[in-house]
Residue, then its C-alpha position, 0 to 999 in steps of 0.5 A: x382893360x381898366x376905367x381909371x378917373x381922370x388923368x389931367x396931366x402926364x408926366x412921360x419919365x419918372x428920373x429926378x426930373x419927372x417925379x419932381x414935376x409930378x409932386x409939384x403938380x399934385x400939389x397944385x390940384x392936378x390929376x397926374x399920371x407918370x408914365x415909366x418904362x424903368x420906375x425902379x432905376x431909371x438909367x438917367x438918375x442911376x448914373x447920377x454922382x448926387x452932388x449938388x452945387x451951384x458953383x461946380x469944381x475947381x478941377x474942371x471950371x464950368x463953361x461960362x453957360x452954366x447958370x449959377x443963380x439959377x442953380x442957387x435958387x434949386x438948391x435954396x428950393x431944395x433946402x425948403x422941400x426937404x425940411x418936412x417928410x417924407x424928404x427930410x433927412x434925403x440930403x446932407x448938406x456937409x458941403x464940398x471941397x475941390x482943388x485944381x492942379x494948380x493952387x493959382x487955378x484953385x484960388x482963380x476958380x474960388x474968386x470968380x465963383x464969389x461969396x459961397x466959395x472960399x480958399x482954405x489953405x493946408x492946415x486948416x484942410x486938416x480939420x475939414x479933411x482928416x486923412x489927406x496925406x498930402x493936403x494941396x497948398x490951397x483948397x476951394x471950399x464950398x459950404x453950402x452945398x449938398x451930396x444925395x442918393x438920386x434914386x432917393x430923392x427921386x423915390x421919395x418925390x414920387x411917393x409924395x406924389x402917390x400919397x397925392x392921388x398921382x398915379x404911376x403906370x409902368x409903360x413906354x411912351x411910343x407915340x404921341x399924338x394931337x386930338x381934334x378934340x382936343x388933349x392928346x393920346x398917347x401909346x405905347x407898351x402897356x398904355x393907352x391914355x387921353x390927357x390934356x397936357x404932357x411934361x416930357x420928361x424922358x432924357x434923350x428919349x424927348x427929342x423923338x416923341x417931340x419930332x411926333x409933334x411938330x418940333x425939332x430938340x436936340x438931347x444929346x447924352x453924355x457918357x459918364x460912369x458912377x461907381x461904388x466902393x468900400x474904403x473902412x479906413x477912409x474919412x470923409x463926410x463930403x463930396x472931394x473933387x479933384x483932378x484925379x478924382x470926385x467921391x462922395x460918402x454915401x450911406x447905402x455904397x460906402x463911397x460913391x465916384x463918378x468918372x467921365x467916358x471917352x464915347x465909344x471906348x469899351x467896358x475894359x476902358x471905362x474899368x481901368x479909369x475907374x481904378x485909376x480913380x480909385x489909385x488915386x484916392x488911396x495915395x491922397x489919402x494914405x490907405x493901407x490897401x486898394x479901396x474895393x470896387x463895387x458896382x460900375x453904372x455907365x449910362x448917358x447924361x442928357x445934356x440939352x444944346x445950348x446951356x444945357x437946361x431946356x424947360x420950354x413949351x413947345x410951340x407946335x403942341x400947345x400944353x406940351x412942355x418940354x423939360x431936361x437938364x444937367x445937372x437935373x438933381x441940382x436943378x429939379x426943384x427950381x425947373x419944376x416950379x417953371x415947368x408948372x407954370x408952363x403948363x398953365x396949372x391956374x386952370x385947374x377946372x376942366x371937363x373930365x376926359x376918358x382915360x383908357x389903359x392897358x396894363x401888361x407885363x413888359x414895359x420899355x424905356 
């Protein structure tokens, strides 16, 4: 058994979502701890595409939830906390084109997204797209939008979060109960903590340790695969989003792709999508040969009911705030800040309490 110094707040989950919360939180004078079953590759941010938008893509228009003001404000945020290290240079913002299977649909799609989204017909495609074999009538061409590694961003999140006194523990949160006096303990594999306020932050993992305390959530996840693949004779410097396809350059794979899954449908299945995928990106572009695939992650978006964002205390655990997104890289910056304040951070000055814990060799998720 190790004594630790005071842990105020606990961030359960250490994706995007939960290493940004716990950076914001340093940053405001708050002992943290992160408690993190994956802290390598959390499966959430792993299957991550990394584009961020505010506006989504002509191929597949957003549902009339999606929030675009807030996800403008994210990105805005972004721009802002990554100017400085140790995030500088994590996000590219080189922007985005889409196309939908129509030009009328394209040229809809671009008019109801408004000012950051324009049409660019053929010819000028050329210059932004080199390559394109058979460049689309009409193209939407989003400018200020941004492509990231999410394992980056969320790993150099947590390391500002480190350099500021946060602390990581490698366990899973299994339960989670209200004290007497006051705070709650939490258990799990590998931890024992008392604390007096939690960001639950652990995808579809948050509706089970919220039904502990009183609250019903509803998490549902998504299947989605992203997969990797090398094209040498492929040029290309920003997301492409298409009917048949949405890649983006990525500096660590190459190329990186993102493909929806049918629940239920097998390995095999989810496979011969990808190559689809990848078929169609060597005829749009005119490629000597089939790209190589890489690696192929399936795993579930968490995808809140509703809007698909919740950031909300919970009424029947007060200090207990509640926070998932999709998409959760885009939105991590402006949920964090809202999150914050939830957690009522201007009351800094507390009692010190014990925190206990118990390191082990596994840990769960």
């Amino acid at each position: 058994m190790v004594r630790e110094s005071m842990m105020r707040v606990a961030v359960v989950g250490s994706g995007a979502l939960g290493a940004a919360v716990a950076d914001e939180l340093v940053r405001r004078g708050l002992s943290v701890v992160v408690c993190t079953a994956e802290e390598s590759r959390p499966p959430v941010t792993d299957v991550a595409f990394g584009w961020l938008n505010s506006h989504g893509s002509a191929a597949e228009p957003p549902s009339g939830a999606r929030d675009r003001d807030e996800l403008a404000r994210s990105l805005g945020v972004l721009r802002n906390v990554t100017a400085t290290p140790p995030l500088r240079g994590v996000i590219s913002w080189n922007g985005a084109v889409s196309w939908a299977s129509t030009a009328a649909a394209t040229a809809r799609f671009a008019e109801q997204s408004g000012p950051g989204v324009a049409t660019v017909e053929a010819e000028a495609l050329r210059q932004i797209l080199p390559g394109l074999r058979v460049p689309p009538p009409v193209v939407a061409h989003a400018s200020d939008e941004g492509m990231v590694e999410p394992d980056d961003l969320r790993r150099a999140f947590l390391a500002r979060a480190r350099a500021g006194g946060a602390t990581v523990v490698a366990a899973r949160v299994d339960r989670i109960r209200a004290r007497r006096a006051g705070g709650y303990e939490l258990q799990g594999t590998g931890v024992a903590l008392v604390v007096d306020r939690i960001v639950l932050a652990c995808g579809t993992g948050l509706p089970a340790l919220a039904e502990q305390l009183g609250e019903h959530i509803e998490v549902p996840g998504v299947p989605a695969a992203r997969f990797t693949f090398i094209a040498p004779e492929l040029r290309l410097d920003r997301v492409v989003s298409t009917p048949a396809f949405e890649i983006r350059p990525s500096a660590r794979h190459g190329f990186v792709g993102a493909e929806d899954v049918v629940p239920g449908e097998t390995e095999t299945a989810t496979r011969a999508r990808v190559r689809a995928s990848l078929s169609a990106v060597r005829e749009a572009f005119g490629l000597p040969r089939e790209p190589v695939l890489g690696d192929v992650t399936t795993g579930v978006r968490p995808i809140p009911a509703g809007d698909g964002v919740l950031c909300a205390p919970l009424a029947s655990a007060p200090g207990v705030v509640a926070l998932a997104a999709h998409p959760g890289v885009t939105l991590a910056a402006s949920l964090v800040l809202r999150a914050a304040e939830q957690l009522g951070t201007a009351l800094t000055t507390v009692s010190a309490i014990d925190v206990r814990a118990r390191w082990s060799g596994g840990a769960g998720g």
